[in-house]
Backbone bond lengths (Angstrom), bond angles and torsions (degrees), N, CA, C in turn:
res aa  C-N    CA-C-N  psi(-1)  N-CA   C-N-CA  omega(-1)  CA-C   N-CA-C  phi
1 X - - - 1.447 - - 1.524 108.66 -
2 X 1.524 115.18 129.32 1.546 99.83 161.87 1.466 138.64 -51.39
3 X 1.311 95.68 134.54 1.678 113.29 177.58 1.822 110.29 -80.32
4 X 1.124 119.95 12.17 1.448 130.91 -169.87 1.682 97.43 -86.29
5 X 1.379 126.27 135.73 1.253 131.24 -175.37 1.774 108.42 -99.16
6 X 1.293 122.15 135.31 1.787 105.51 -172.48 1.679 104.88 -72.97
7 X 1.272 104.18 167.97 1.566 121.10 -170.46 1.636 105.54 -120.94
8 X 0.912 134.87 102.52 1.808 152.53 -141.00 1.976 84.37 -134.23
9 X 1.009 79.22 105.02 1.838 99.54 162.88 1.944 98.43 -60.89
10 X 1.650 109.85 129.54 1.579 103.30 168.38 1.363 106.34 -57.82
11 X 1.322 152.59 -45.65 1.092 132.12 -173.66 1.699 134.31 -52.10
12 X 1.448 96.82 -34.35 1.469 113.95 163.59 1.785 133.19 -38.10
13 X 1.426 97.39 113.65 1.695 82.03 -163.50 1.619 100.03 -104.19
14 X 1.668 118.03 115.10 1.164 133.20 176.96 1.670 123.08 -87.03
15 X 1.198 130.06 114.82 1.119 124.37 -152.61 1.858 118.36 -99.85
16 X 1.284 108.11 164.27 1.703 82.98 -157.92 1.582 112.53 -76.29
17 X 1.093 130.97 152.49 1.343 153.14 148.88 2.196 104.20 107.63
18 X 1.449 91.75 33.83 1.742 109.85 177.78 1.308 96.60 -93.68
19 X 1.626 108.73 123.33 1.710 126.48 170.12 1.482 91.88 -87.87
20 X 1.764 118.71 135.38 1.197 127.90 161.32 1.714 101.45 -132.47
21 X 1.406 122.84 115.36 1.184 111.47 165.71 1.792 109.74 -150.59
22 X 1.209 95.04 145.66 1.548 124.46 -156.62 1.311 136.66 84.79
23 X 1.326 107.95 -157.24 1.639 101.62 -178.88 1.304 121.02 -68.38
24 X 1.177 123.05 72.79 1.513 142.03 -177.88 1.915 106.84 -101.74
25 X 0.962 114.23 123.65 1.863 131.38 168.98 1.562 100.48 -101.24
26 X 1.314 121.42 118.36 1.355 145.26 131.51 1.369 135.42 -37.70
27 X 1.192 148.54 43.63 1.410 113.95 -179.64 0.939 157.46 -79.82
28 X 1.496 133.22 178.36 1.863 137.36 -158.35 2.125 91.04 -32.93
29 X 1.594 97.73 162.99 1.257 102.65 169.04 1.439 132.45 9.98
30 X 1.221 127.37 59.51 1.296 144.01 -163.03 2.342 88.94 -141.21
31 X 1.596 78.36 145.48 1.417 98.65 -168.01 1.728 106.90 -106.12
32 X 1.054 110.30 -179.82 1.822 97.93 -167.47 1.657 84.49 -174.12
33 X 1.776 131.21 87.80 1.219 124.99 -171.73 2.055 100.40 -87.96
34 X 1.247 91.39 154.50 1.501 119.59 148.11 1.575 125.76 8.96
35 X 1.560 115.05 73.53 1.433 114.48 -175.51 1.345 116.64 89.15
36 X 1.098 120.93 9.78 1.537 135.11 151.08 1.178 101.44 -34.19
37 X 1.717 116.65 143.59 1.639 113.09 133.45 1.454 116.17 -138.10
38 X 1.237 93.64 138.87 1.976 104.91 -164.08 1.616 87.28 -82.91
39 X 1.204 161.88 161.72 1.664 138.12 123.83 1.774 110.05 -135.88
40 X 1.150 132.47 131.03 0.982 106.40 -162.07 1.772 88.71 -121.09
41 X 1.395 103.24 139.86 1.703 111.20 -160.14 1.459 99.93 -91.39
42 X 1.312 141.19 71.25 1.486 128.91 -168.87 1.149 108.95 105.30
43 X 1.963 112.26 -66.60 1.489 107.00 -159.64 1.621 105.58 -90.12
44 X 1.215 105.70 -153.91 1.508 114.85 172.21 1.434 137.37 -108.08
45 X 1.273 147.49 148.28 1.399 130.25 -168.38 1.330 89.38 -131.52
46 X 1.720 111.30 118.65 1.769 99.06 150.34 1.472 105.89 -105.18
47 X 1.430 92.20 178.58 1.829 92.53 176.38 1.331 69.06 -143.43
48 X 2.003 108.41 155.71 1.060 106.96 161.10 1.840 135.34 -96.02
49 X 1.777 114.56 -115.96 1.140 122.94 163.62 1.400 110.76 -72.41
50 X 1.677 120.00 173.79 1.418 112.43 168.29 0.805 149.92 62.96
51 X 1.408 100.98 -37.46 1.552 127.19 -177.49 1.628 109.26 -49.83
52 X 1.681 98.47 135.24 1.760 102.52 165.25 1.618 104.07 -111.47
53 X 1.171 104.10 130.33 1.745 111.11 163.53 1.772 112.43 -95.29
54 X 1.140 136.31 99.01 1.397 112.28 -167.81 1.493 101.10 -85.35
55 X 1.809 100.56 -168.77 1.873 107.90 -154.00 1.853 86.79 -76.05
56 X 1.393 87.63 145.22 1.718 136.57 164.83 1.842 104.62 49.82
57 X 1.647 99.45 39.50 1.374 91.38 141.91 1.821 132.35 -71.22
58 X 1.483 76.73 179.18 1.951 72.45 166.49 1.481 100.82 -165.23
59 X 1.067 94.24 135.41 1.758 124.36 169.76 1.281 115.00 -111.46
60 X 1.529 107.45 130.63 1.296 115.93 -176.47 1.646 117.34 -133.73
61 X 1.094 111.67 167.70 1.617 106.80 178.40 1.717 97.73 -152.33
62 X 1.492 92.21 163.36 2.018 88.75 162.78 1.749 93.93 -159.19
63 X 1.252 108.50 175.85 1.410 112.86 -175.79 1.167 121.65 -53.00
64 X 1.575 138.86 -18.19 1.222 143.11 175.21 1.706 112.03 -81.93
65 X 1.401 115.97 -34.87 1.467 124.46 -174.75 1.616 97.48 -139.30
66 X 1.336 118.83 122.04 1.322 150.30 -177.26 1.730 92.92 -90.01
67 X 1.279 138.10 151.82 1.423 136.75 155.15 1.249 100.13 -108.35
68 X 1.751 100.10 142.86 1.518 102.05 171.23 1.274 102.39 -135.79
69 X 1.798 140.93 133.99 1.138 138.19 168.21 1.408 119.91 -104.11
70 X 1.171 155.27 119.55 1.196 142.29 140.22 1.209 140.48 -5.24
71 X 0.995 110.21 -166.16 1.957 116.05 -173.71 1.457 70.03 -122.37
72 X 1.849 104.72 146.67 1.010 144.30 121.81 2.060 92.68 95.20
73 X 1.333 91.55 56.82 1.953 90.04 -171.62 1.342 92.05 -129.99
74 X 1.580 113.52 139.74 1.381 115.84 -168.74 1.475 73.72 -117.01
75 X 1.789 88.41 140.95 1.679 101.80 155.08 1.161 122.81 -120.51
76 X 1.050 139.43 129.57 1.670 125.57 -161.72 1.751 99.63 -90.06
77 X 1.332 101.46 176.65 1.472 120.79 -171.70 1.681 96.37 -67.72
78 X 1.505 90.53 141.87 1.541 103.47 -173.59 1.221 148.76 42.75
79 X 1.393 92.16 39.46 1.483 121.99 177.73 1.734 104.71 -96.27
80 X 1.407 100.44 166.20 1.737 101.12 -152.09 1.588 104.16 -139.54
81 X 1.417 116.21 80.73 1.625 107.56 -167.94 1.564 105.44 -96.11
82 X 1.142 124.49 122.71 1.431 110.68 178.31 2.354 108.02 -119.29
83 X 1.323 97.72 101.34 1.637 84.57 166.37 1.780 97.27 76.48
84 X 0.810 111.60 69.04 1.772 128.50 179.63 1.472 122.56 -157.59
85 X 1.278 87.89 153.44 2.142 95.91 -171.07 1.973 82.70 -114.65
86 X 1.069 91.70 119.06 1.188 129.25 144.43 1.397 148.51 -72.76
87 X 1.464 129.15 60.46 1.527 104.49 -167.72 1.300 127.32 -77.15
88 X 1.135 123.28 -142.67 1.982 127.82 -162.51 1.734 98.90 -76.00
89 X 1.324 115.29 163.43 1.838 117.45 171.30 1.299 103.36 29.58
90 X 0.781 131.85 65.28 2.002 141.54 137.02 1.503 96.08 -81.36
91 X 1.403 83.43 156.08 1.674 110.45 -171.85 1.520 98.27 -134.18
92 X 1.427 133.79 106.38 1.544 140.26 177.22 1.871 96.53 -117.57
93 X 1.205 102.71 96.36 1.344 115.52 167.82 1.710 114.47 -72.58
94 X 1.392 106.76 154.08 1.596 114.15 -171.20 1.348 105.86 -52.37
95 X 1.284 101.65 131.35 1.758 120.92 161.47 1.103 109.59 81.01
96 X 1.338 116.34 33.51 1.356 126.97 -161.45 1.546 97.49 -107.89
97 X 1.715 118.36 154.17 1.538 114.72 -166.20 1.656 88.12 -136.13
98 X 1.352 103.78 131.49 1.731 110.96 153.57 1.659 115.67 -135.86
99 X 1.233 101.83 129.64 1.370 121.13 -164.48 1.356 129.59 -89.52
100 X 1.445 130.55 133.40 1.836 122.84 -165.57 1.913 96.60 -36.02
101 X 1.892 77.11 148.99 1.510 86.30 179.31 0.979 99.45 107.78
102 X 1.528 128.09 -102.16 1.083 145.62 -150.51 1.868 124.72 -34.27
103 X 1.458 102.31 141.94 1.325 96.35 -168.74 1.778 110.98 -136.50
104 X 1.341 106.20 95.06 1.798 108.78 174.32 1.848 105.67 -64.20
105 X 1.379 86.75 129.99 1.959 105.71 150.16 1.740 113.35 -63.05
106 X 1.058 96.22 157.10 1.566 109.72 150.72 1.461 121.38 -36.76
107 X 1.301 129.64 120.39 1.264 147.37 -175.40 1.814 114.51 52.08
108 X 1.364 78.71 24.83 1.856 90.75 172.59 2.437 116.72 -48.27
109 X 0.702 131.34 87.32 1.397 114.20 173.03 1.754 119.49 -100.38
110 X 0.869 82.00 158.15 1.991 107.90 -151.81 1.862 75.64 -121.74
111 X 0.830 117.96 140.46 2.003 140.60 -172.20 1.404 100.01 -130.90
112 X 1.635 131.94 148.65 1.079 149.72 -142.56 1.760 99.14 -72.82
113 X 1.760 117.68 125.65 1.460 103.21 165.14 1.629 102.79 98.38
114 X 1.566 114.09 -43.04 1.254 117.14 157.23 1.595 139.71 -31.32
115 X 1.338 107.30 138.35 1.608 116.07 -169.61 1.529 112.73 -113.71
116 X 1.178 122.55 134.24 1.732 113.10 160.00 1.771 97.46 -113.63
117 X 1.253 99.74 133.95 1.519 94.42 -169.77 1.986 99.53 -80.10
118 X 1.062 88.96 -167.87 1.666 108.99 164.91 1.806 133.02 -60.80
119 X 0.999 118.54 122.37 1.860 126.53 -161.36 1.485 100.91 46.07
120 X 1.290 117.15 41.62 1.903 106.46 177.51 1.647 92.37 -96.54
121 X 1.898 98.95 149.37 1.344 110.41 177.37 1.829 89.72 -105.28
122 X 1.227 87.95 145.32 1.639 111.12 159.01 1.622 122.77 -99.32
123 X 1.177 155.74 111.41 1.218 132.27 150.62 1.246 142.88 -59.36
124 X 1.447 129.43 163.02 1.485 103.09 -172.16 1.775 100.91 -51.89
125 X 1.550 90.46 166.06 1.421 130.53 166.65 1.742 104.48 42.83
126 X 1.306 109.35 48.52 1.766 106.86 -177.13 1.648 100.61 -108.65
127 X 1.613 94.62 152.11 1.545 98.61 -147.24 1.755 83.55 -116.38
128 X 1.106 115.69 135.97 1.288 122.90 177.12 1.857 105.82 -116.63
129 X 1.216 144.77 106.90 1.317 165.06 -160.37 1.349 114.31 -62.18
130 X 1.006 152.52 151.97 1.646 157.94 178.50 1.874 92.29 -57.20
131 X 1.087 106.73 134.56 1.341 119.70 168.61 1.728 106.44 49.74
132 X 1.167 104.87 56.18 1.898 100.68 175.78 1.465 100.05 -139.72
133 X 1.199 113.66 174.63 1.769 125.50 -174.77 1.589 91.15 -115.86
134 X 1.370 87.75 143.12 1.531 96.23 166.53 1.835 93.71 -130.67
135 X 1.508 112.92 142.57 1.340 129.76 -179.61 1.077 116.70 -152.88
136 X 1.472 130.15 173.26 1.525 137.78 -169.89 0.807 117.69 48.04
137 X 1.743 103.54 168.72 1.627 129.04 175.73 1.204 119.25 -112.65
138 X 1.116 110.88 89.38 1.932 148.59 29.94 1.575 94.86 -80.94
139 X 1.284 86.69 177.53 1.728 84.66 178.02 1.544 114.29 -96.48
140 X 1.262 128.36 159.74 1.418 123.00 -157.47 2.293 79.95 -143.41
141 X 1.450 96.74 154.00 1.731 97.57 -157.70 1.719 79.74 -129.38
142 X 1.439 92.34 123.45 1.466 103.79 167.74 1.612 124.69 -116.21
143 X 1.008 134.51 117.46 1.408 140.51 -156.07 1.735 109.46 -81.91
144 X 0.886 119.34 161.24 1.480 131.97 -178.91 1.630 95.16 -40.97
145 X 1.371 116.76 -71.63 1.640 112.14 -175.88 1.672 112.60 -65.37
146 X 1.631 128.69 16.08 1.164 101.89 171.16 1.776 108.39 -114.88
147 X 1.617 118.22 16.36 1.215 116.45 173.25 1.401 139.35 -34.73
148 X 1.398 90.45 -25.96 2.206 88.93 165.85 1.446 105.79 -67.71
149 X 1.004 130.77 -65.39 1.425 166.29 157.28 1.200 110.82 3.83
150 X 1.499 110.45 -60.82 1.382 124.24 171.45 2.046 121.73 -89.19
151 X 1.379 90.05 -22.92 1.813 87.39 153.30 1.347 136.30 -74.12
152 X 1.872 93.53 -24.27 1.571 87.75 -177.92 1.797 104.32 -77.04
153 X 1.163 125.31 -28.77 1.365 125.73 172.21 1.396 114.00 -46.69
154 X 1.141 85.19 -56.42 1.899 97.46 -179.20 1.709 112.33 -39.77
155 X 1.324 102.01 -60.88 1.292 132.22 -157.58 2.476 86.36 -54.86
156 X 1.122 95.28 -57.89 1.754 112.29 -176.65 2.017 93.77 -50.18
157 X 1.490 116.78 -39.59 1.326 91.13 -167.80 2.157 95.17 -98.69
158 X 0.831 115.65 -46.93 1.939 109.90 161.85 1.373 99.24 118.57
159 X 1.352 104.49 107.65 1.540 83.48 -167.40 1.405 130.17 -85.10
160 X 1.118 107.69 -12.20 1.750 149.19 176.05 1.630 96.52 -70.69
161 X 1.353 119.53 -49.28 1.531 119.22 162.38 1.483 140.35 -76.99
162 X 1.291 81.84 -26.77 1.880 99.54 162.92 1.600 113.25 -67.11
163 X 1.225 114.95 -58.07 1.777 127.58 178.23 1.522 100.59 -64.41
164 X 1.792 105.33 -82.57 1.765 86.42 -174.95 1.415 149.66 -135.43
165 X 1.941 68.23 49.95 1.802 96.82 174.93 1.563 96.89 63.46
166 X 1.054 136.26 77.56 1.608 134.67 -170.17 1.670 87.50 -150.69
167 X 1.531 106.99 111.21 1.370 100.19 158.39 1.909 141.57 -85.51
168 X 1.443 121.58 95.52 0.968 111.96 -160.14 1.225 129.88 -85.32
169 X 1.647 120.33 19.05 1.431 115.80 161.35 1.335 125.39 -44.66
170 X 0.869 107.59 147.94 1.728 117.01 -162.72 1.529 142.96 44.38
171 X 1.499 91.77 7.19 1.686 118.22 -169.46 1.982 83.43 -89.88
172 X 1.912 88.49 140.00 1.213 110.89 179.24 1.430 95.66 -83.69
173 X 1.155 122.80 179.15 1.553 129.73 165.93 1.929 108.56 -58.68
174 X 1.516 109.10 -59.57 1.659 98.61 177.79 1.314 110.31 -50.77
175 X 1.818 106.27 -53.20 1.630 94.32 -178.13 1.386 137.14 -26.08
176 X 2.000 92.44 -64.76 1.522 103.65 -177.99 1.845 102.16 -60.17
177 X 1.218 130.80 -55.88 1.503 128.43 -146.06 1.917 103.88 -71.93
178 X 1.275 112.81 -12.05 1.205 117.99 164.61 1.708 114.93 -87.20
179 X 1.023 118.88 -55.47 1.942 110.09 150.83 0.926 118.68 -61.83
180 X 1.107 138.32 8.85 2.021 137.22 154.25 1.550 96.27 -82.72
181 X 1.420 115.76 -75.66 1.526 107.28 -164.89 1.510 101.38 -48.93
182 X 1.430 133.44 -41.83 1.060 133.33 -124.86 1.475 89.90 -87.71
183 X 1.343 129.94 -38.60 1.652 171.75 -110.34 2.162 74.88 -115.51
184 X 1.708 98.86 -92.08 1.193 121.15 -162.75 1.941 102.21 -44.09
185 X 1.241 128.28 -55.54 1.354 138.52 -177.14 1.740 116.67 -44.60
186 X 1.650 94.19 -33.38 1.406 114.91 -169.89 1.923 108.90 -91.57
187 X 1.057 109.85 17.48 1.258 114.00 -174.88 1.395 120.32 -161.12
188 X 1.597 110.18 24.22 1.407 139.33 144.83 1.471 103.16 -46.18
């Protein structure tokens, strides 16, 4: 795990019972609510200016995917960014998930329940819907009724190979989920 301590701009108002650990950057006037945890697994997380984090998100990073947020991106409570570029005015509504890889445009918004899958591009100002997937490069928006649809895509890019390069042909489920932890632990 990194030994790197985070760097919190004084203006930054951090709220009580927020875990921040590792190489995490703060910036100017940027908010950080209530049971947050920033942690960055290897890689690095900045957030920028402005920025609001609301209570008991979590942002994550690891050595393969760094997170980066912008100035001026609200994330609502219990939203789940792991290993994503972020640019300026994003909108991440509550309970909302974006996945390593992935990269929002300018005024990109993510709607409540919403997903950005893994290496998906956003363009500016693309609107992803309450309970829909957003995936690919470009991103392509799959609705509650198109879930086969969007697994079989999934399934073509691997997601277990996308994150940590783990090839799972012929791996049973214990197999693989014991070389995942084993995989993930080893690259703290």
């Amino acid at each position: 795990m990194s030994n790197l301590q985070p760097t919190i701009h004084p203006s930054a108002r951090i709220m009580q019972g927020v875990i921040i650990e590792g190489d995490v950057t703060i910036g100017e006037n940027t908010y950080i609510g209530s049971g947050s945890i920033i942690t960055a697994n290897g890689g690095s997380i900045h957030i920028g200016n402005n920025t609001v984090i609301m209570e008991n998100a979590i942002i994550r990073s690891n050595k393969k995917f760094p997170c980066l947020i912008g100035d001026n991106v609200l994330v609502g409570p219990k939203a789940c960014i792991t290993g994503a570029i972020i640019h300026k005015a994003c909108f991440i509504a509550t309970n909302a998930t974006i996945f390593h890889g992935a990269e929002l445009s300018n005024g990109t918004v993510l709607a409540v329940n919403g997903i950005i899958h893994v290496g998906t591009f956003c363009p500016e100002n693309t609107f992803i819907p309450i309970n829909h997937i957003g995936f690919g490069n470009p991103v392509k928006v799959y609705g509650p009724g198109e879930i086969q649809e969007f697994h079989a895509e999934l399934r073509k890019v691997g997601f277990v190979k996308y994150v940590y390069d783990i090839d799972t042909t012929g791996l049973s489920n214990t197999d693989l989920y014991t070389k995942l932890t084993e995989t993930f632990l080893a690259n703290l």
